[in-house]
C-alpha positions as CSV (number, residue, x, y, z in Angstrom):
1,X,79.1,77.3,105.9
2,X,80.2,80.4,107.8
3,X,81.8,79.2,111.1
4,X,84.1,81.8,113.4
5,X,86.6,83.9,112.9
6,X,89.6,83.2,115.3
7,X,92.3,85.8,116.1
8,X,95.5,84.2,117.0
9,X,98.0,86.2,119.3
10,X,101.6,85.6,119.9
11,X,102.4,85.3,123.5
12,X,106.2,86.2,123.6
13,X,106.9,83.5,125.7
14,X,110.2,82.9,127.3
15,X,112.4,79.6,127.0
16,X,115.5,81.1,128.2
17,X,117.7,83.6,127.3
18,X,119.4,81.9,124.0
19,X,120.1,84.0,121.5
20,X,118.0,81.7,119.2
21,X,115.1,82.5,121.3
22,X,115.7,86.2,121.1
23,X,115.8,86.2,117.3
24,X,112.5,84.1,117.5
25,X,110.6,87.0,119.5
26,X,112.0,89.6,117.4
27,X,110.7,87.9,114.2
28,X,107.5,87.7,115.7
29,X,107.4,91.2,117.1
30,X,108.4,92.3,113.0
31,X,105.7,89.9,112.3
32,X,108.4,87.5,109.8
33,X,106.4,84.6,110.8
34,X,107.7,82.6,107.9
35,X,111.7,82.6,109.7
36,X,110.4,82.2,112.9
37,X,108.5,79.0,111.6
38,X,111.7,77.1,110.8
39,X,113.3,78.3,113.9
40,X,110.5,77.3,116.3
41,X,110.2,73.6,114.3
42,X,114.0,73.2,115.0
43,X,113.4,73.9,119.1
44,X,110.4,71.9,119.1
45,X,112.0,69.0,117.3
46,X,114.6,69.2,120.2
47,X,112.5,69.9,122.7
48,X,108.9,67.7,121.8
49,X,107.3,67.7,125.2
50,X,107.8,72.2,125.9
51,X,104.2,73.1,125.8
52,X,105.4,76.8,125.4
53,X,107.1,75.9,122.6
54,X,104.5,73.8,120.6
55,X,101.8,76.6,121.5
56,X,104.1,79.4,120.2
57,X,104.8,77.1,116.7
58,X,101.1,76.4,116.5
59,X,100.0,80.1,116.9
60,X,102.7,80.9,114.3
61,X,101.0,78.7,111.5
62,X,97.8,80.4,112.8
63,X,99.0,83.5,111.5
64,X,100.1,82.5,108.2
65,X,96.5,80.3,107.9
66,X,98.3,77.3,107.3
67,X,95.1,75.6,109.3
68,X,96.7,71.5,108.9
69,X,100.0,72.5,111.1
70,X,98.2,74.5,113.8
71,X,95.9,72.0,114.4
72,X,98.6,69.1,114.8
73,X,100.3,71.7,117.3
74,X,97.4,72.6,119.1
75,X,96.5,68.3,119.4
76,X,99.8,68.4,120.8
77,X,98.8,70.7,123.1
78,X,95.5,69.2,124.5
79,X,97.1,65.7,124.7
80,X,99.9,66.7,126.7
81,X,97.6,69.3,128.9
82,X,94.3,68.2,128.9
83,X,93.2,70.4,131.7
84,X,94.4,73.9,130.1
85,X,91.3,75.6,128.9
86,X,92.9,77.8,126.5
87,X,94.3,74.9,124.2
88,X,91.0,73.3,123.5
89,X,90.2,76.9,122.4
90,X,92.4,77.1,120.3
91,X,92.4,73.4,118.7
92,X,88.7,73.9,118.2
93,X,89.4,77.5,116.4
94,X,91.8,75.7,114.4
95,X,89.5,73.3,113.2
96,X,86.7,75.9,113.0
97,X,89.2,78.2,110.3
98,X,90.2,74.6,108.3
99,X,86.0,74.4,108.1
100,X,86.1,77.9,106.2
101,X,88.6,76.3,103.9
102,X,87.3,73.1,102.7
103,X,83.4,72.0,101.8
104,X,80.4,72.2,103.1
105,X,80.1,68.2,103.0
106,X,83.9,68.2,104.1
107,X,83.4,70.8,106.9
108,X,80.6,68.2,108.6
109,X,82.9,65.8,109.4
110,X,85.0,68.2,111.9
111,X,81.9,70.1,113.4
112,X,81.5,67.4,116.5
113,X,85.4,68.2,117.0
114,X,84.8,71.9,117.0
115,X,81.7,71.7,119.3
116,X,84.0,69.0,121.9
117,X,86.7,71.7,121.8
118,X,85.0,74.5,122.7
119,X,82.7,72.9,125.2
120,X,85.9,71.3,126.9
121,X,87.4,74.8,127.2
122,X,84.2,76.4,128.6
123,X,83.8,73.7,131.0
124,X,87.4,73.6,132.1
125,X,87.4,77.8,132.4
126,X,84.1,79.3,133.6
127,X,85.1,82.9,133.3
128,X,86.7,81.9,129.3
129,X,85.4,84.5,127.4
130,X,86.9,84.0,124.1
131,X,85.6,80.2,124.7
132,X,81.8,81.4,125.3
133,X,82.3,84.0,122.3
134,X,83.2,81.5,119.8
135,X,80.0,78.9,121.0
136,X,77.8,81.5,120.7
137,X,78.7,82.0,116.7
138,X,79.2,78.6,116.1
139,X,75.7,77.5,117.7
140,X,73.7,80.4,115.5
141,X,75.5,79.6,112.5
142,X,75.3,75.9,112.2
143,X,72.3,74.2,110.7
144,X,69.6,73.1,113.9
145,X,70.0,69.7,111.8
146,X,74.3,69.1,112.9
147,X,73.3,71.2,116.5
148,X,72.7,74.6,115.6
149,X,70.3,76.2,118.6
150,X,69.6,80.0,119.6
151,X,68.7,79.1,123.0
152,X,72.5,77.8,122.9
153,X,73.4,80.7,121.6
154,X,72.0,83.0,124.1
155,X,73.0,80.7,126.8
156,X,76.4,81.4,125.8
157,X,75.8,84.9,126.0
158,X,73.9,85.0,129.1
159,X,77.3,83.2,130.4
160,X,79.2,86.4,128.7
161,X,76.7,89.0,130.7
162,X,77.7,87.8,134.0
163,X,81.7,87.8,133.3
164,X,81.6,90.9,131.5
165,X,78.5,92.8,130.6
166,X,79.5,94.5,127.6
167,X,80.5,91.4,126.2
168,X,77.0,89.8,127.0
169,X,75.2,92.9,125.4
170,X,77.3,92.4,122.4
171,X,76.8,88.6,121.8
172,X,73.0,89.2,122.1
173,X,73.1,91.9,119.5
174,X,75.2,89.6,117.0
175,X,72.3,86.7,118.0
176,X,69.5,88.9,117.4
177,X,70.9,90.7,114.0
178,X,71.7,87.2,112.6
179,X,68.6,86.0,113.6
180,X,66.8,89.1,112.0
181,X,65.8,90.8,114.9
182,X,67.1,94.1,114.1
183,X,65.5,96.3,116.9
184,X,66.1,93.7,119.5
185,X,70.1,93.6,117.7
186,X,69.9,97.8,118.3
187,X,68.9,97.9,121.9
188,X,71.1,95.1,122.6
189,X,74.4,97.4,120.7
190,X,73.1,100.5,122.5
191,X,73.5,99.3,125.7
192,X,77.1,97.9,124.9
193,X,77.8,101.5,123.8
194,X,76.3,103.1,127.5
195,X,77.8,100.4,129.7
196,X,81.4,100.2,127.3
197,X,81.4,102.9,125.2
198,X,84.4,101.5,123.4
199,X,85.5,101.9,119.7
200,X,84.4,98.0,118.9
201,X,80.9,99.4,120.7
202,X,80.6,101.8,118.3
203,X,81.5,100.5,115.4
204,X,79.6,97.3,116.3
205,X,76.3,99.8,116.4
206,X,77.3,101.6,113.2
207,X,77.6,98.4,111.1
208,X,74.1,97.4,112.3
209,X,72.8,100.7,111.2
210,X,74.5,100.2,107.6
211,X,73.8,96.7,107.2
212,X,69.6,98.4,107.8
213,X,70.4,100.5,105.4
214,X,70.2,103.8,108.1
215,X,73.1,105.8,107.1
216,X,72.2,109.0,108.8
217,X,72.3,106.8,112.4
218,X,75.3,105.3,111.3
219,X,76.9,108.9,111.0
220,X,75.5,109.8,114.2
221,X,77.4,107.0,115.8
222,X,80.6,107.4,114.3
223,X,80.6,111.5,115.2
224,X,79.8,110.2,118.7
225,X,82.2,107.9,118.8
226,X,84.4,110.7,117.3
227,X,83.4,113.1,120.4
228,X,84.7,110.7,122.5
229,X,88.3,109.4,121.1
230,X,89.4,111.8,118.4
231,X,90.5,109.7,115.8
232,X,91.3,110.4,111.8
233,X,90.2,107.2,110.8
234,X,86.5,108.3,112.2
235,X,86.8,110.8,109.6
236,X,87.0,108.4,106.4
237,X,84.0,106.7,108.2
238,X,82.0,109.2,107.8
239,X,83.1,109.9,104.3
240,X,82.7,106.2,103.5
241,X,78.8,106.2,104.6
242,X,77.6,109.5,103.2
243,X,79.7,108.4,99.6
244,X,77.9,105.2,99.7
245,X,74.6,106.4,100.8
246,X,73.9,109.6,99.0
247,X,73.4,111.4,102.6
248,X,74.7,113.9,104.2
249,X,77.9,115.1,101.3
250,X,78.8,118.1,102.4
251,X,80.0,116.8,106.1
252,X,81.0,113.9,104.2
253,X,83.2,115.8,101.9
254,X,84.8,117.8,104.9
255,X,86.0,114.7,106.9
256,X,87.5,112.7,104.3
257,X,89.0,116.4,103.2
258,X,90.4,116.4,107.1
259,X,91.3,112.3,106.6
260,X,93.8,113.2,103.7
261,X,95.1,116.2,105.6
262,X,96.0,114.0,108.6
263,X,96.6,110.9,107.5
264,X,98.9,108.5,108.4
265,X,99.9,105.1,108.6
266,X,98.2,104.0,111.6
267,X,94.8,105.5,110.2
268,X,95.1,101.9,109.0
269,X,92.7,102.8,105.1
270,X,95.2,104.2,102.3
271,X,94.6,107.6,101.4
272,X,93.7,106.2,97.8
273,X,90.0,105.1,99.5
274,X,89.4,108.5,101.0
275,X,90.4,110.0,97.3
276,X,87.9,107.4,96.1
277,X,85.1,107.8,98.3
278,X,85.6,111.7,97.1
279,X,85.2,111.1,93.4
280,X,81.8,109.5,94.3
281,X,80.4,112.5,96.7
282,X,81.2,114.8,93.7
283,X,79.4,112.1,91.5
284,X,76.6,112.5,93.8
285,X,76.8,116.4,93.7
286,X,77.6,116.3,89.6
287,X,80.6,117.5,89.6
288,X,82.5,115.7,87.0
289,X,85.6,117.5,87.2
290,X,86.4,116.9,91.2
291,X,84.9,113.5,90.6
292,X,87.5,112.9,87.9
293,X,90.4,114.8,89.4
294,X,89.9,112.4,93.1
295,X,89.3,109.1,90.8
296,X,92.3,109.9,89.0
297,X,94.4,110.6,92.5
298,X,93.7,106.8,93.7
299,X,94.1,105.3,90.9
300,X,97.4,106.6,90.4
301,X,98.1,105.4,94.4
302,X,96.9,102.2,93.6
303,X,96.6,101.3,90.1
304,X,95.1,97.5,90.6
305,X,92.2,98.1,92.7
306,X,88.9,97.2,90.4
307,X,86.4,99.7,92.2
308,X,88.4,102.4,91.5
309,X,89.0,101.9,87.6
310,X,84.6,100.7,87.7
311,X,84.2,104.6,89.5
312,X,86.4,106.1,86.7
313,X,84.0,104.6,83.8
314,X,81.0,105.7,85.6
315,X,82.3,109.3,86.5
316,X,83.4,109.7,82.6
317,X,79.7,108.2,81.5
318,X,78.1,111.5,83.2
């Protein structure tokens, strides 16, 4: 059972000026959660009832999934504040990510603690977004027989519309994809685009297209989005869909040409894909030599990835 996906964020919060505190925060901003973890139990054992503290500990665990600790954390938290809207969020996405890790059977048992959670939150904080996100998945992906409603969900979402109405076109695109509605899902993604006209906007839209199997509107989004924010990781976007679809290879071949050309780190995918994703639009084109010659280049970037060496047996079978 699919439940939602919750990002946790590390508010660097301030207990003083200790050195030990400093240390914590700059662990955290290097993202070496597993140090910061015994230094934040330490303050925590010292100082039980410093909500900043326990929150900061719990969101730490978030991060390195360990789902049991967070959850004791964020208990602490709700007990101790019951009137803070932002810890039942988080105890109840706590307990939503454990879900993802145990049963189905198993996952049951905690779904009236998620629900309690999350209601709590949204009734505590009418203008919680995050809150109103999260009950909209959770009431379109659980069963109608343990509570699972679309006119929950897109009460939810109607909630999101008035606070922000990007946010409300959005949910009601995610409603109406999962619910099969894909024109409804389109419309719904379109208008986040004109009203937002943000990168998630876009890419939302573009996933829709590719999950309808419409690469060439998919392409179209992400050179619009392109238009708009100039970004090298568009690039291997575009590469990605017209390797994967068969469409449009010569503009396919050209971006992910211009994604190797200026890549870097914060492009975020390793130029090893982009090499990848080349080998197949030569596949495409049959030509086995380029198609060998890019399979070869990611493979030797990264030797372990399966895809890659699966590409390689199919390029040499031509």
């Amino acid at each position: 059972m699919k439940f939602i996906y919750i990002l946790f964020f590390i508010p660097l919060i301030s207990f003083g000026q200790s050195s030990s505190i400093i240390s914590i925060k700059q662990l955290l901003e290097s993202n070496k959660f597993a140090k910061a973890e015994s230094l934040l139990v330490e303050y925590v054992d010292t100082h039980p009832n410093d909500v900043e503290g326990i929150e900061l500990l719990g969101d730490t665990y978030g991060q390195q999934r360990k789902w049991d600790e967070a959850i004791t954390e964020y208990k602490k938290l709700v007990e101790i504040k019951p009137n803070v809207a932002n810890y039942h969020y988080k105890y109840g996405g706590a307990l939503g990510m454990k879900a993802l890790t145990i049963s189905k059977i198993s996952a049951l048992g905690i779904i009236g603690d998620i629900k309690k959670a999350f209601l709590t939150a949204a009734e505590l904080d009418p203008t919680h977004i995050d809150t109103r996100w999260a009950l909209v998945e959770l009431y379109m992906q659980l069963p109608g027989i343990v509570g699972g409603s679309k006119n929950k969900s897109l009460k939810y979402a109607e909630e999101l519309e008035a606070l922000s109405k990007v946010d409300g076109y959005l949910a009601k695109g995610y409603i109406y994809e999962y619910d099969d509605e894909p024109e409804l899902a389109e419309s719904y993604y379109k208008k986040a685009v004109t009203i937002g006209g943000s990168l998630t906007c876009f890419d939302k839209l573009t996933k829709h297209y590719e999950s309808q199997e419409q690469p060439n509107k998919a392409i179209s989004t992400i050179e619009a989005a392109q238009q708009k924010y100039n970004r090298n990781a568009l690039h291997y976007q575009i590469g990605k869909v017209a390797a994967e679809y068969n469409v449009q290879l010569d503009k396919g071949e050209k971006c992910l040409i211009t994604y190797i050309n200026n890549y870097s780190a914060a492009d975020g995918v390793p130029k090893a894909w982009a090499n990848y994703r080349l080998a197949q639009i030569y596949k495409h084109k049959g030509n086995k030599t380029k198609a060998l010659k890019y399979i070869d280049l990611a493979i030797e970037e990264l030797p372990r990835i399966e895809p890659f060496k699966k590409e390689k047996n199919t390029i040499l079978a031509l």
